[in-house]
C-alpha positions, 0 to 999 in steps of 0.5 A: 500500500502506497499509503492510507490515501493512495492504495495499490487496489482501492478497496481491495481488501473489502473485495477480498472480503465480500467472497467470505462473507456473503455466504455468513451473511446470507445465513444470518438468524433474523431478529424475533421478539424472543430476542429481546431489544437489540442493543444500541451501537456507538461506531468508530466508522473510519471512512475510506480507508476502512475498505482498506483494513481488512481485519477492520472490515472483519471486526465490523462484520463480526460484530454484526453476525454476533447480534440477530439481523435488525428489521431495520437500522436507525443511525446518526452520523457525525456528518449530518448536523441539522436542527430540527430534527431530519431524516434522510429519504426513505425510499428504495437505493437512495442516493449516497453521500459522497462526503470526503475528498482527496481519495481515489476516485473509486470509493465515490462511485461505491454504491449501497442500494437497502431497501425501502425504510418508510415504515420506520420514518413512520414510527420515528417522526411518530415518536417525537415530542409535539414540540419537536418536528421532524422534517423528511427530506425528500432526497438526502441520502446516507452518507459516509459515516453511514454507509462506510461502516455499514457496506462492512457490517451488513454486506447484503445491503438488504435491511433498511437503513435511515439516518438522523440528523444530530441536532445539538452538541449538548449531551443531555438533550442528545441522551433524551433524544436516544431515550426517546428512540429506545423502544425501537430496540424492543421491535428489533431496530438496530440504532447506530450513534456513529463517529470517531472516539479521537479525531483530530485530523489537523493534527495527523504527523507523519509518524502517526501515518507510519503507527505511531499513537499521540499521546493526546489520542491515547490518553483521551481514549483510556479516559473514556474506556475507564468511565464507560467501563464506570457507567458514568455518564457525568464524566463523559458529558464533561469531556470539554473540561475532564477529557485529557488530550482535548482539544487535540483529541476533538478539535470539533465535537461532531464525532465523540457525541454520538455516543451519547445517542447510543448510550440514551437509546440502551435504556440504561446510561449509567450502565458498563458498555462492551467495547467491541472494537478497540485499536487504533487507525492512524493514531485515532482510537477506533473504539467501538462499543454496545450497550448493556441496557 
């Protein structure tokens, strides 16, 4: 691999993947009532150069045939901040979003065609406060932080999928908004925050493109292990004051927040999360986590 940026075979390792993996996919149990509410996810989603990490794409697609395959997926994405509330359009093959630069010119024609998720546009608009609207767009797609890590958990692309717009950066009303959510998991809706646990990209070295890990990235990332090990929510929802490493770790919000998403709609925040997925990409922690509630 020339680098990150530049790989000898864009995406060759998801195309040394799919061969494995859609036979496993195929066979995947389907979610029934007997199982109970699904959990809810908080993803580190990775961008392109996911399609690049093989044993990156596996832990995702691990993950997912560990759990019961989701009637649908609810996700919100560090890259869709709007207010009020929005979901994406619901209909069949809706359009990707194509929302990075300075890659090859492959991952922008990848395609990730689910089936239609009206029925779940539906049931969230209905669940939401009288005070709070909710705007169905009629043509905004899904996009990386979306169907990137997606594409490696669910290869088949064949359970719907819609997105929610994040419409604050404040931890409590993100939590209610997650509890609000909660009771799709009884009726085996996969809900999805999904980010990146550190992501300063400004401050990429040379050296952590060759594996090195700042230290404002790993201390950020052991701080928030230990209190999501805690269940303590408190904690993470001071993160401007408490976290070390910031803002280093997190010179613009977008990608840790989600988690508060996930950890509302598990019905139990101050419960212990399993990580799942932990490690580093380019010195930026890829933790992973579900929760417990």
């Amino acid at each position: 691999m020339t680098s990150i940026f530049n790989p000898d075979v864009p995406a060759g390792a998801y195309d040394a993947f799919l061969p494995g993996a859609l036979p496993r996919a195929r066979e995947q149990r389907e979610w029934t009532p007997a199982d109970g509410p699904l959990p809810a996810l908080y993803v580190s989603h990775g961008a392109p150069p996911l399609f690049d990490d093989g044993p990156w794409i596996a832990e995702l697609f691990d993950w997912a045939q560990a759990l019961p395959k989701p009637r649908a997926i609810l996700i919100v994405s560090a890259h869709w901040e709007a207010a009020p509330l929005c979901l994406s359009a619901p209909a069949a093959h809706t359009p990707l979003v194509y929302d990075f630069g300075g890659f090859h010119p492959r991952y922008y024609t990848m395609k990730y065609d689910t089936p239609d998720a009206t029925h779940l546009a539906d049931r969230v608009a209905a669940m939401m406060p009288d005070g709070e609207p909710v705007h169905r767009h009629p043509s905004r797609g899904l996009d990386h932080g979306a169907w990137v890590p997606l594409m490696a958990m669910y290869p088949l692309a064949d359970v719907p999928v819609l997105q929610l717009s994040m419409p604050t950066h404040d931890p409590a009303r993100l939590l209610g908004l997650g509890a609000r959510l909660a009771p799709l998991r009884e009726e085996g809706v996969l809900v999805i925050g999904s980010g990146f646990m550190t992501h300063g990209l400004p401050f990429i070295t040379s050296d952590m493109l060759r594996g090195a890990v700042p230290s404002w990235s790993a201390d950020f990332d052991a701080w928030a292990a230990d209190a999501l090990a805690r269940g303590d929510v408190d904690e993470l929802a001071a993160y401007r004051t408490r976290a070390p490493g910031m803002p280093y770790a997190h010179p613009t919000v977008d990608h840790y927040i989600p988690l508060f998403v996930a950890l509302g709609a598990g019905g139990s925040p101050d419960r212990p999360v399993r990580t799942v997925i932990d490690g580093y990409m380019i010195g930026l922690s890829r933790r992973s986590f579900e929760t417990a509630g």
